[in-house]
Backbone as numpy.savetxt, mean C-alpha at the origin, in Angstrom:
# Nx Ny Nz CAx CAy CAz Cx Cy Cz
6.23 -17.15 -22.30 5.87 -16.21 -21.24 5.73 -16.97 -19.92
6.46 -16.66 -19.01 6.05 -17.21 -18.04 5.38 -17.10 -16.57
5.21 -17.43 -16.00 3.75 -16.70 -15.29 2.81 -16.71 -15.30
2.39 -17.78 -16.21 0.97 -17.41 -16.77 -0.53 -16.68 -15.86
-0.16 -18.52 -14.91 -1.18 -18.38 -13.93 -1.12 -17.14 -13.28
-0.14 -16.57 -12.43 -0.08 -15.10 -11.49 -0.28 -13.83 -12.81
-0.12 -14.16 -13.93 -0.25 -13.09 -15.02 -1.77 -12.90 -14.93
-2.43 -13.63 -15.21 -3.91 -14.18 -15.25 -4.90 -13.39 -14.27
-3.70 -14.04 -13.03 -4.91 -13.83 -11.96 -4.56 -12.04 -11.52
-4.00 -11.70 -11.68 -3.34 -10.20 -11.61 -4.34 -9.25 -12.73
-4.53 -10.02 -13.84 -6.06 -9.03 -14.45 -6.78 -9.38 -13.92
-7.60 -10.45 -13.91 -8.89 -10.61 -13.06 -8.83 -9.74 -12.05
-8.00 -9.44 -11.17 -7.73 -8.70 -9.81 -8.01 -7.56 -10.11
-7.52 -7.35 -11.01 -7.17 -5.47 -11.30 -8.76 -4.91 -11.72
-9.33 -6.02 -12.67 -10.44 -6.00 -13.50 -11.93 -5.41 -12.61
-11.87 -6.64 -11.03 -12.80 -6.87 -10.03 -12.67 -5.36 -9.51
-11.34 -4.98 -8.96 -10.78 -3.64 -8.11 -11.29 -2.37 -9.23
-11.46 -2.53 -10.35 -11.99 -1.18 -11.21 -13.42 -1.16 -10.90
-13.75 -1.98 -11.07 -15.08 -2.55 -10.73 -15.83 -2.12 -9.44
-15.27 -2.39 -8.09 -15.69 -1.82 -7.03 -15.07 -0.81 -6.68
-14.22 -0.08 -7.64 -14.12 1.41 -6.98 -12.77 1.24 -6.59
-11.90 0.40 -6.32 -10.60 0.25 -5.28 -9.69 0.75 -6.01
-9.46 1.08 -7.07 -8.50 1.59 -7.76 -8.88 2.07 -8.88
-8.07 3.53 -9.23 -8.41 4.76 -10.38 -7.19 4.56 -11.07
-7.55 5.94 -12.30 -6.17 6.12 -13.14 -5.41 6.89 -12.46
-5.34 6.78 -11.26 -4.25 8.20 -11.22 -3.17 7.08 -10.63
-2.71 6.13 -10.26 -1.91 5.16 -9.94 -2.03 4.16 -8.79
-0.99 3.46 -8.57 -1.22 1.68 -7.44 0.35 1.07 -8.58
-0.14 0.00 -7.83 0.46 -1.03 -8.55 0.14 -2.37 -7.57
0.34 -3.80 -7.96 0.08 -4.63 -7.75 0.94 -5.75 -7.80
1.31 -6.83 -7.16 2.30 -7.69 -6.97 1.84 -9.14 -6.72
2.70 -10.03 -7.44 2.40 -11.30 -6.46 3.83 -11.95 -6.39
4.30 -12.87 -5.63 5.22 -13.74 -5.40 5.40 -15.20 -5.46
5.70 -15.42 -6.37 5.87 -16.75 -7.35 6.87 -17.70 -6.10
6.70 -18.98 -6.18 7.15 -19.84 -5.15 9.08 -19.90 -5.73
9.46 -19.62 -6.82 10.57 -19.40 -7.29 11.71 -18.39 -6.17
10.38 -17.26 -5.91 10.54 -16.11 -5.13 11.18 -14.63 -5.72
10.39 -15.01 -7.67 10.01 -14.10 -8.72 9.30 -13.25 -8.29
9.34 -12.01 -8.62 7.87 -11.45 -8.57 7.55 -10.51 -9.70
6.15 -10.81 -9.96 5.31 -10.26 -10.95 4.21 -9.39 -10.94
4.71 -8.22 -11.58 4.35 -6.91 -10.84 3.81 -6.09 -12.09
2.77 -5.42 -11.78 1.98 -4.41 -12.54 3.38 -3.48 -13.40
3.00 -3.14 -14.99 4.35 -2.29 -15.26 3.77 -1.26 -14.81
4.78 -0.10 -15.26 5.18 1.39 -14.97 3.59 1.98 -15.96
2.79 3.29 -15.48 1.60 3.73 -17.09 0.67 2.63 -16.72
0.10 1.16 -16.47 -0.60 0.63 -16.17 -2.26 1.34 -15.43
-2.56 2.11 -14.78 -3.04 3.06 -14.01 -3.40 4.39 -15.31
-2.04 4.52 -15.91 -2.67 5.68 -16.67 -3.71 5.39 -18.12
-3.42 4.32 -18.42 -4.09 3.34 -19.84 -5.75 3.51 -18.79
-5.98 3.88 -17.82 -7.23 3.24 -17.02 -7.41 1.72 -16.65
-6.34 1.30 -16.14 -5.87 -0.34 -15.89 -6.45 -1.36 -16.87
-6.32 -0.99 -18.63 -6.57 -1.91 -19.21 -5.47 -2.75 -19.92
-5.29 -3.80 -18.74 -4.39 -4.09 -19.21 -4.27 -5.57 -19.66
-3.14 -6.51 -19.90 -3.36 -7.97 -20.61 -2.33 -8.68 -19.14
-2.10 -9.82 -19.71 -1.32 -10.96 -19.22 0.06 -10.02 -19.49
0.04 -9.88 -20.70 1.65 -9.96 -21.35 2.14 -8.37 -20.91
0.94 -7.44 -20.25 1.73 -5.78 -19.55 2.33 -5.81 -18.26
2.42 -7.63 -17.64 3.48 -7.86 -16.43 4.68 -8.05 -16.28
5.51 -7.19 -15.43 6.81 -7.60 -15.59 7.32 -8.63 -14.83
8.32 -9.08 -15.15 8.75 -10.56 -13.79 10.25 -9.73 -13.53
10.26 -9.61 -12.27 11.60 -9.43 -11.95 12.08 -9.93 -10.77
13.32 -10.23 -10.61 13.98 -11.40 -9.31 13.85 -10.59 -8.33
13.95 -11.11 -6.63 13.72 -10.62 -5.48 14.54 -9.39 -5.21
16.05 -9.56 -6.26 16.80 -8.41 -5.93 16.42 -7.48 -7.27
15.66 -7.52 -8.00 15.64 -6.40 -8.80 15.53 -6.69 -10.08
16.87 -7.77 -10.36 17.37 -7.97 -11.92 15.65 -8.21 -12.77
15.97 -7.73 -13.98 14.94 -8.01 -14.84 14.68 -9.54 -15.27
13.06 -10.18 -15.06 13.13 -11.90 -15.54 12.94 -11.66 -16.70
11.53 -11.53 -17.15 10.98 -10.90 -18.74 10.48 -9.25 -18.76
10.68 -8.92 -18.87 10.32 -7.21 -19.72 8.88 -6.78 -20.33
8.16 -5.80 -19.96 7.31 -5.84 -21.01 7.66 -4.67 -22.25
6.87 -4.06 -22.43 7.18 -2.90 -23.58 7.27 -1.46 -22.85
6.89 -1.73 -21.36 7.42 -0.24 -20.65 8.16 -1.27 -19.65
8.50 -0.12 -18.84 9.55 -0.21 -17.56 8.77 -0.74 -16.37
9.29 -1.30 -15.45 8.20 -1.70 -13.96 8.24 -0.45 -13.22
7.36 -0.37 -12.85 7.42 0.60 -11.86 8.11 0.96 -10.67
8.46 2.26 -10.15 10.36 2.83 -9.56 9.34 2.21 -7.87
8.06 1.84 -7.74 7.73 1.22 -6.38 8.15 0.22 -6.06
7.88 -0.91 -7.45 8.74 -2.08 -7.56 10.17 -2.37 -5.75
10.35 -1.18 -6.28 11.60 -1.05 -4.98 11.16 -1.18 -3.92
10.11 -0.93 -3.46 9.23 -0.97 -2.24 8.42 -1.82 -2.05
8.38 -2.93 -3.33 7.37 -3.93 -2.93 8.69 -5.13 -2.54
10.07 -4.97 -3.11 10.78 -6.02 -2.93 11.32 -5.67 -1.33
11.44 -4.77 -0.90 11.83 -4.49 0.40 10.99 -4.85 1.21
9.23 -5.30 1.20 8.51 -5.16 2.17 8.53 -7.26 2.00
8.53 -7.62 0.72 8.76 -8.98 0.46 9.97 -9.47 1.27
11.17 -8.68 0.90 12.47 -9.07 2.03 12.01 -9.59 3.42
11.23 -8.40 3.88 11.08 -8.44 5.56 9.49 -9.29 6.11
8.91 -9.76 5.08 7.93 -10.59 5.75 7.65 -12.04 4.62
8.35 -13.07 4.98 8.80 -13.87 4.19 7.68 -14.63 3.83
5.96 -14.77 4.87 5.20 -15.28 4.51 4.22 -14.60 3.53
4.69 -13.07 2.92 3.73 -12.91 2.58 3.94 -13.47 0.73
2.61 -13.13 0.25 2.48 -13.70 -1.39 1.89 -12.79 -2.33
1.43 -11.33 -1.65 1.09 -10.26 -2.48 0.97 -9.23 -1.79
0.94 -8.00 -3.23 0.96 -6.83 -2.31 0.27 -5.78 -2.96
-0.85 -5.59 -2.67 -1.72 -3.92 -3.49 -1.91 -2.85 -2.61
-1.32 -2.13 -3.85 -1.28 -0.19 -3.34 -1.79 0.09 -4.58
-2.52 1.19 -3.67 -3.73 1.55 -4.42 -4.51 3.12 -4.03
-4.92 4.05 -4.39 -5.11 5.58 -4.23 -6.79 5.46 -4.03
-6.97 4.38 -3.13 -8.23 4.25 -3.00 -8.99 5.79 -1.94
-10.32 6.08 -2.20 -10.75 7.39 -2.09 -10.31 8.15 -0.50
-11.59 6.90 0.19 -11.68 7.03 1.45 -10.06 7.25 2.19
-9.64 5.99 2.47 -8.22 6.00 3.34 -7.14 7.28 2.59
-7.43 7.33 1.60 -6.41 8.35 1.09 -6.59 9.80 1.41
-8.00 9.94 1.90 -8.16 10.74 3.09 -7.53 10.97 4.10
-7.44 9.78 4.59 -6.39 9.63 6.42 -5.59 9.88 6.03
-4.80 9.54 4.99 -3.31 9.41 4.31 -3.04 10.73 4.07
-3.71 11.62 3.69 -3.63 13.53 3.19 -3.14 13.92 4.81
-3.77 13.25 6.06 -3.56 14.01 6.56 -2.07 13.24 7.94
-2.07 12.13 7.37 -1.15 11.59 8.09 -1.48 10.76 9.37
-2.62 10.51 9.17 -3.27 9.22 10.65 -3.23 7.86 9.62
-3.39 7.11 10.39 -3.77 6.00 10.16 -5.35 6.03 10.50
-5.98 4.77 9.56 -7.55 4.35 9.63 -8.26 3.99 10.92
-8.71 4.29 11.36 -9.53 4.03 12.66 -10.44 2.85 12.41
-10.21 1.69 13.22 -11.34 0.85 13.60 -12.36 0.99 14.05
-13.37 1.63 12.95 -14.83 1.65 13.08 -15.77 1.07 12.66
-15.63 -0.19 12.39 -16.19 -1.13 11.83 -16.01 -2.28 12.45
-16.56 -3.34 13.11 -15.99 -4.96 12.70 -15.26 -5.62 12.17
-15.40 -5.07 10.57 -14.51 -6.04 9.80 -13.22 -5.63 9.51
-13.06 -4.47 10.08 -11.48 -4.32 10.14 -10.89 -4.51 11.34
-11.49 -5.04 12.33 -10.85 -5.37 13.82 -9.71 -6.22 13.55
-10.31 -7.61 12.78 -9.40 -8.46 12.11 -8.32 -8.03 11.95
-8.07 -6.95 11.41 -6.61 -6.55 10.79 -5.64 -5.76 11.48
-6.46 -5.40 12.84 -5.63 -4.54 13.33 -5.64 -3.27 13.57
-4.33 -3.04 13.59 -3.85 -1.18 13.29 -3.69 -1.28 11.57
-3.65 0.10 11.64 -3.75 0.24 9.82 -2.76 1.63 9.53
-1.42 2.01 10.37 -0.40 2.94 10.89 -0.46 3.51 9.43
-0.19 5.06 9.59 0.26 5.84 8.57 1.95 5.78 8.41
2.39 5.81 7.32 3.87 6.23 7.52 3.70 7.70 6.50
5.10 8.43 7.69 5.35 9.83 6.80 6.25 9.53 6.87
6.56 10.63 5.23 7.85 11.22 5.11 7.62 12.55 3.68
8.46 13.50 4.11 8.11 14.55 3.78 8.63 14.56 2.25
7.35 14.09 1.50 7.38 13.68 0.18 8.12 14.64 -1.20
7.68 15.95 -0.75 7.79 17.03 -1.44 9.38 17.34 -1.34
9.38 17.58 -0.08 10.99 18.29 -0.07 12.04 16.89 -0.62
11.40 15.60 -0.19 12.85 14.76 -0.46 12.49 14.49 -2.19
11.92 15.04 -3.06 11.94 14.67 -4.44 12.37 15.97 -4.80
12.17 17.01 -4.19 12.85 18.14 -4.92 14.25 18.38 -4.41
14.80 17.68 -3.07 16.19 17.61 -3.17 16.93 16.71 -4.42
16.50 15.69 -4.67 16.83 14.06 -5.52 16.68 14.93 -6.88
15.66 15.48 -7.34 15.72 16.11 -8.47 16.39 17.34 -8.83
16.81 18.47 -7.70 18.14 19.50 -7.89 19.17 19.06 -7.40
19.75 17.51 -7.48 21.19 17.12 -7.00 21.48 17.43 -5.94
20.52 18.10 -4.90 21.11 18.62 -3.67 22.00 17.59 -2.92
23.30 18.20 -2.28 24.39 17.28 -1.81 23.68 16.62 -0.47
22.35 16.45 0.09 22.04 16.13 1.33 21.05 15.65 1.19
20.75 15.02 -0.67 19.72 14.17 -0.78 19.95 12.94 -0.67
19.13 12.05 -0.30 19.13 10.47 -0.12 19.57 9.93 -1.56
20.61 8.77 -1.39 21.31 8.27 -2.56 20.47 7.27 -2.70
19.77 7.07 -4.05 19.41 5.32 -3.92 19.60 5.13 -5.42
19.75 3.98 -5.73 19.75 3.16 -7.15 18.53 2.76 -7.76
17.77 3.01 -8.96 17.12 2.63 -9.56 17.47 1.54 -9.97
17.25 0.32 -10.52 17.54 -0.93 -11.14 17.05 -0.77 -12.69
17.75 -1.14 -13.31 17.79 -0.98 -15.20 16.54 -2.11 -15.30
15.43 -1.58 -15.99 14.10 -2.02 -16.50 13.63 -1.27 -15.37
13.78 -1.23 -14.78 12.67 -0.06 -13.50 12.33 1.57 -14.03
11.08 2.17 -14.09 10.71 3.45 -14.23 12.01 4.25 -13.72
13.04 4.91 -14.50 14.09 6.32 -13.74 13.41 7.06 -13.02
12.85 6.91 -11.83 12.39 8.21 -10.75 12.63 7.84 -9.38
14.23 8.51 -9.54 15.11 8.09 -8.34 14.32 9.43 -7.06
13.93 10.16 -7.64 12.96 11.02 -6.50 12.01 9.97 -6.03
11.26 9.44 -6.26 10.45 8.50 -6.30 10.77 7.42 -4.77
11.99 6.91 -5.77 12.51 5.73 -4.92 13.17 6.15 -3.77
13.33 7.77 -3.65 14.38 8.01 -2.40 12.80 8.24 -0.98
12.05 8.59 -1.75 10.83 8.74 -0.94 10.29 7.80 -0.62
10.57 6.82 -1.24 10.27 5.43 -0.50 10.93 4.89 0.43
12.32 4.75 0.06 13.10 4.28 1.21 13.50 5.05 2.09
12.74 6.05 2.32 12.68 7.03 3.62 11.97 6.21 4.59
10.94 5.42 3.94 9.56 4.80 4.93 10.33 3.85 5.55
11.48 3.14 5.46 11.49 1.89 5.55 11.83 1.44 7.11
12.55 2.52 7.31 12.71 2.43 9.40 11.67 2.83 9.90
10.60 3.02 9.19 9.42 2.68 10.01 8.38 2.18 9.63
8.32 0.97 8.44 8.12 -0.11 8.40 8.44 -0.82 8.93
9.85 -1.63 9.64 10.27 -1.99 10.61 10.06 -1.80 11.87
9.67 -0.25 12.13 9.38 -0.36 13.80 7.91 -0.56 13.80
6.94 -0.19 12.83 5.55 -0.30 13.14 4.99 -1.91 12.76
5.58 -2.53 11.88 4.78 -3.67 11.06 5.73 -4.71 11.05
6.88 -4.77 11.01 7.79 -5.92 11.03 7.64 -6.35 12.11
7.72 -6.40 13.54 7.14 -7.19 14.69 5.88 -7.94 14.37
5.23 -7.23 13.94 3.58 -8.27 13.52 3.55 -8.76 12.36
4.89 -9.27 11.81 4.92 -10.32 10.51 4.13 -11.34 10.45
3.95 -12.22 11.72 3.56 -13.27 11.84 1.80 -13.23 11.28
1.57 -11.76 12.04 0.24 -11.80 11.70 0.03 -11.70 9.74
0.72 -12.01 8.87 0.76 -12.09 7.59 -0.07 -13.98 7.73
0.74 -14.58 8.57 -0.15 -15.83 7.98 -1.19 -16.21 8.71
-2.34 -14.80 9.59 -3.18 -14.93 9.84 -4.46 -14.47 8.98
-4.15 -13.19 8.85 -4.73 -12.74 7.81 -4.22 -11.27 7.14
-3.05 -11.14 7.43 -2.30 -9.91 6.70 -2.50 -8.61 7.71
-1.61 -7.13 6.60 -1.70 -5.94 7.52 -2.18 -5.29 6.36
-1.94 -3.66 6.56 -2.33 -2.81 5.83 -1.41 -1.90 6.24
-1.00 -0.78 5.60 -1.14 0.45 5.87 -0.88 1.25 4.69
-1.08 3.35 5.13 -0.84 3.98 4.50 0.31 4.57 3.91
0.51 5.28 3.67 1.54 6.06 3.37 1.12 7.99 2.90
1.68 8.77 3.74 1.55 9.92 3.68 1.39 10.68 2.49
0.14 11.01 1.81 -0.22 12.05 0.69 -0.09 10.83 -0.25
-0.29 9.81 -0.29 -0.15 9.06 -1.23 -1.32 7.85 -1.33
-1.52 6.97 -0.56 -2.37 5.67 -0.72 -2.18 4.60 0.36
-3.05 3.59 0.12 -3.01 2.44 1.38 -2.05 1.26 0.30
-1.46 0.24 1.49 -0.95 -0.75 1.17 -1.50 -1.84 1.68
-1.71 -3.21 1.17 -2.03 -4.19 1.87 -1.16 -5.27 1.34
-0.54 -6.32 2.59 0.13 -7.10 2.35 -0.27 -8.32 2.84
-0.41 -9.73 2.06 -1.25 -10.29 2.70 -0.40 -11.85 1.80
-0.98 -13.12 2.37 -0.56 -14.57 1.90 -0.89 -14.71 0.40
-1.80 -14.20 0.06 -2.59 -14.25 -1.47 -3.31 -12.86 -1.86
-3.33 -12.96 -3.15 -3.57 -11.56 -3.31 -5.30 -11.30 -3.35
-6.09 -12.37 -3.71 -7.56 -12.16 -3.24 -7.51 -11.59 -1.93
-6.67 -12.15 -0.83 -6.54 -11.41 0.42 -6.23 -10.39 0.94
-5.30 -9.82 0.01 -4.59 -8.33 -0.02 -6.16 -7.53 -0.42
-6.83 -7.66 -1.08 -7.85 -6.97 -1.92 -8.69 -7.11 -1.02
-9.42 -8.12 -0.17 -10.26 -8.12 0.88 -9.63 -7.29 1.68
-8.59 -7.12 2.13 -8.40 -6.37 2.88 -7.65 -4.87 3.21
-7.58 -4.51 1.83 -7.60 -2.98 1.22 -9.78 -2.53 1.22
-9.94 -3.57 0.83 -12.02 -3.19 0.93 -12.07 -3.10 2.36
-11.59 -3.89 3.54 -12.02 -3.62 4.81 -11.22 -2.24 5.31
-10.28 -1.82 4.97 -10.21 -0.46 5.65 -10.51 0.58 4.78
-10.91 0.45 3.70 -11.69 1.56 2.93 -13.23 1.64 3.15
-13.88 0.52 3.78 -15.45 0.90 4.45 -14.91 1.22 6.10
-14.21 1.11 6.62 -14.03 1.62 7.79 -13.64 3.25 7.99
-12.40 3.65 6.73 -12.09 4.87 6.42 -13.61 5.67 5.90
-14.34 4.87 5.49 -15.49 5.75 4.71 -16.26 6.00 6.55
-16.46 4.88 6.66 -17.14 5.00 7.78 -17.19 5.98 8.88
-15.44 6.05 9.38 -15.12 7.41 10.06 -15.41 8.79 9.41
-15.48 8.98 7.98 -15.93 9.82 7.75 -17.03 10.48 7.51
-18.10 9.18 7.51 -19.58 9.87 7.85 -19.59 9.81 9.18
-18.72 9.14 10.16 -19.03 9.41 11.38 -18.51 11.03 11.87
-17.58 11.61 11.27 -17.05 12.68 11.55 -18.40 14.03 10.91
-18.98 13.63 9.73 -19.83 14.53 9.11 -21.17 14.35 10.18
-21.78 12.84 10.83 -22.68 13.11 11.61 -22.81 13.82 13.14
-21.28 13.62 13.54 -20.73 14.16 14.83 -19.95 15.20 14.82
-20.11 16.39 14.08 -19.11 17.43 13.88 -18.12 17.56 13.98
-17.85 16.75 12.76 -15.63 16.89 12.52 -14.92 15.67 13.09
-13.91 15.84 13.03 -12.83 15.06 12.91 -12.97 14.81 14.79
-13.46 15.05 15.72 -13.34 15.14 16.87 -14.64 13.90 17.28
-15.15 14.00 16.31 -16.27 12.69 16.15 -16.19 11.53 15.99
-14.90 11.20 15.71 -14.59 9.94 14.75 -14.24 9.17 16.13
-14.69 8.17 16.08 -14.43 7.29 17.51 -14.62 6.04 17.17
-13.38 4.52 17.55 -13.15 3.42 16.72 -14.40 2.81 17.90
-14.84 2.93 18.82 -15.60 2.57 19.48 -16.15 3.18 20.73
-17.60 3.52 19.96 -18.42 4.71 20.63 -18.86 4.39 22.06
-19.57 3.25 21.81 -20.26 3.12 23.50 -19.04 2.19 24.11
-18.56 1.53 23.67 -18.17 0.46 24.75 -16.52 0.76 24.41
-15.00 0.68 25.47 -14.26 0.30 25.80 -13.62 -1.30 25.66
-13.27 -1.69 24.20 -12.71 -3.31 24.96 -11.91 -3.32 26.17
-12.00 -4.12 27.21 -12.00 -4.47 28.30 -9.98 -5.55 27.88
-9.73 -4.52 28.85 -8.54 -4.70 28.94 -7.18 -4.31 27.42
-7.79 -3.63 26.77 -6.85 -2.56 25.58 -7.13 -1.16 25.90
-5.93 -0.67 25.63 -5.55 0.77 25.83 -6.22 1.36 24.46
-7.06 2.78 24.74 -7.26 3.21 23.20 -5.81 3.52 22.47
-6.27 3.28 20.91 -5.54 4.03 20.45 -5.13 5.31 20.33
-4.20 5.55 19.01 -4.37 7.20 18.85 -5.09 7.45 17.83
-6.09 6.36 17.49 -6.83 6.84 16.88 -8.56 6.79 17.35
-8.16 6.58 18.48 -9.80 6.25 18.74 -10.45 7.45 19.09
-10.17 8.69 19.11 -10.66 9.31 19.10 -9.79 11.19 18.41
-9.75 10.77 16.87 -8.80 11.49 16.03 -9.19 12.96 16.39
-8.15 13.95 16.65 -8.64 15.49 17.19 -9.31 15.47 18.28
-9.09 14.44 19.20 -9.76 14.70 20.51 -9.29 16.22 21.04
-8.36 16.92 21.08 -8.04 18.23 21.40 -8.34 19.52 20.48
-8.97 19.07 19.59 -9.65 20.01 18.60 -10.63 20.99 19.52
């Protein structure tokens, strides 16, 4: 088996993240990137077992897809989306998505997380990506002639609906987060993805996980700030003070026209 070590440290990870809440059964998946430039990735059902999983339920598969070792299910059809985001930011070394509570909030509704906290200043913006999830899996699944073509890779989960909804995101992964690659070997990015979950991409995967926890107390945060300040028109990344010389965001003050 090989992998041991990233096999290893990929339960411990998963183990800690059940533990504080960061991830449920309803799905995620999890990644790391072997100096080979392997990667070893949570299988397909992992999430539905209630993430109990071993060393030996990881799959290894090469940067383009091909299968390294196999487990007894398929990798998961995201897999596709973790090797595309690996393509375009060469420093990074892991990657967790995850249906964590809070941010998957923002994510229902299509914002990105608001900096309301400190400890997510560090990281930045935390951008939502859409794409209209529903209609492009029910084109991919009735053959419609004007659905997005994509290839599943053999050992990958068959849910080419799946994968076409992913690589919808990807021109704007590029325009929002590929310019700030660099910031991967500072301390990583994050973001969401529409009706679905947060991503964090980061040098190591203890780091990815610190910093899926910093925009899920910030996401929580805006939302007791919205319940103490009536609604979504409440939520403000910084109440009293203006940093001095940045433009707000569009999120610093979410439903300001509400």
């Amino acid at each position: 088996m090989r992998y041991a070590a990233e096999r290893e440290l990929l339960v411990d990870t998963i183990n800690d993240m059940m533990r504080l809440g960061l991830l449920d059964p309803t799905g995620g998946a999890l990644s790391v990137r072997a100096d080979s430039g392997d990667i070893i990735i949570t299988a397909t059902g992992s999430a539905f077992s209630r993430w109990k999983v071993t060393a030996r339920d990881m799959m290894v598969i090469s940067s383009t897809g091909e299968v390294v070792e196999q487990t007894s299910r398929p990798g998961p059809t995201s897999a596709l989306l973790h090797m595309e985001i690996y393509d375009r930011f060469p420093d990074a070394g892991a990657i967790v998505h995850a249906h964590a509570t809070y941010s998957l909030a923002f994510a229902s509704l299509g914002i990105g997380v608001p900096s309301c906290v400190n400890q997510l200043d560090t990281l930045g913006e935390v951008p939502c990506l859409i794409a209209d999830d529903t209609a492009i899996k029910r084109k991919v699944l009735a053959g419609s002639e004007d659905a997005p073509q994509v290839t599943v890779p053999e050992g990958l989960s068959q849910r080419p609906d799946i994968a076409a909804k992913d690589m919808q995101l990807i021109p704007q992964l590029e325009e929002k987060l590929v310019p700030r690659a660099e910031e991967i070997k500072q301390h990583g990015i994050g973001f969401l993805l529409y009706r679905h979950g947060a991503f964090t991409v980061a040098r190591g995967l203890h780091e990815a996980v610190e910093n899926l926890a910093r925009i899920e107390m910030s996401a929580r945060t805006a939302i007791f700030q919205g319940i103490l300040r009536g609604g979504a028109a409440g939520i403000a990344e910084n109440l009293l003070f203006e940093p001095e010389g940045q433009e707000w965001s569009a999120n610093r003050k979410l439903a300001a026209d509400a």
